[in-house]
N, C-alpha and C positions, 0 to 999 in steps of 0.2 A: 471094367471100363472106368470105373469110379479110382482105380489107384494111379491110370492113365491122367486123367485129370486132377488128382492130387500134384502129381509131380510139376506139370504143367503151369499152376497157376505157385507153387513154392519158388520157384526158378522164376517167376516175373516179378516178384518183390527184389530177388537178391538183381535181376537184370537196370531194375529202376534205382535202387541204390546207387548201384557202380557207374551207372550212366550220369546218375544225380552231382555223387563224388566228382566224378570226372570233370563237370561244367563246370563245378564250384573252385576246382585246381588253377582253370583256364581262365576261368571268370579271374582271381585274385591275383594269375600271374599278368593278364593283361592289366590290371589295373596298378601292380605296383612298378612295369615296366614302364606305364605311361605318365604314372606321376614320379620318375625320378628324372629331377632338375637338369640340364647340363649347365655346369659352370665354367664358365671361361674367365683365361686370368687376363689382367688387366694388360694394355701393353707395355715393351720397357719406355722406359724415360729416353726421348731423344737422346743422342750425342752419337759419338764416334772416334774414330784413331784413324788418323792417318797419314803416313809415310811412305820409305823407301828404305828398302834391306841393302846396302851396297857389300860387295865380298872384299875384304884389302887379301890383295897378293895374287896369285893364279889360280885358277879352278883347279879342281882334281880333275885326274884322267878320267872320264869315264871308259869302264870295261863294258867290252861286248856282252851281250848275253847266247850262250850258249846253246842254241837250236839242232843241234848235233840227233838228237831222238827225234826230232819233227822235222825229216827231210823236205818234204815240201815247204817250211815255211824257211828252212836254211838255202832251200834254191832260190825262194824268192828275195829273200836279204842276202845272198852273196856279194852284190855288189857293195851294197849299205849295210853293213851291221846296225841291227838295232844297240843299242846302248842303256843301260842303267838309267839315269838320266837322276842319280841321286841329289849333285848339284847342275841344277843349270843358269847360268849366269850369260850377260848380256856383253856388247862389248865395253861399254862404261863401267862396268862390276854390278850392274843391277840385278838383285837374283827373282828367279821366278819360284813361285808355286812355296810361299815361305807360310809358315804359322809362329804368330809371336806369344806368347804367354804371358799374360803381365799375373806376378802371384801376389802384388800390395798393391792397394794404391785404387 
């Protein structure tokens, strides 16, 4: 009976260690997720651009897009081809949906 309770009480030290360990993990992760900062950056400086893209000459064609595999959606665009829609321009030549790039300056 006596080696019953040997066992017993060697297995509650290594129990309270691990358990000890464990809090000590928690405890230090709660603590350095709480103390880390968040930074935010400052905003930009006012200003802005802005215009108009006009196109000189005629738009390009746009080509249908091809729905030939997706019979239902070529029944439904039969009448109306949907379209690429690479340039779209206005009647004045104003184009839509433009991105400018300025690289100086």
């Amino acid at each position: 009976m006596n080696a019953a309770r040997e066992k017993d009480t060697m297995k509650k030290p290594n129990l309270y260690r691990v358990i000890g360990t464990l809090s000590a993990v928690l405890i230090l992760a709660f603590v350095v997720t709480k103390s880390q900062r968040s930074v935010r950056a400052a905003p930009p400086p006012e200003g802005g651009i802005a215009g108009t893209v006009k196109l000189e000459g005629t738009a390009p064609h746009q080509r249908p897009i091809d729905m030939s595999k997706e019979p239902a959606c070529a029944a439904v665009h039969k009448a109306n081809p949907v379209t690429t829609e690479n340039v779209v321009a206005g009647a004045d030549g104003g184009l839509k949906n433009v991105v400018v790039y300025i690289s100086e300056g």
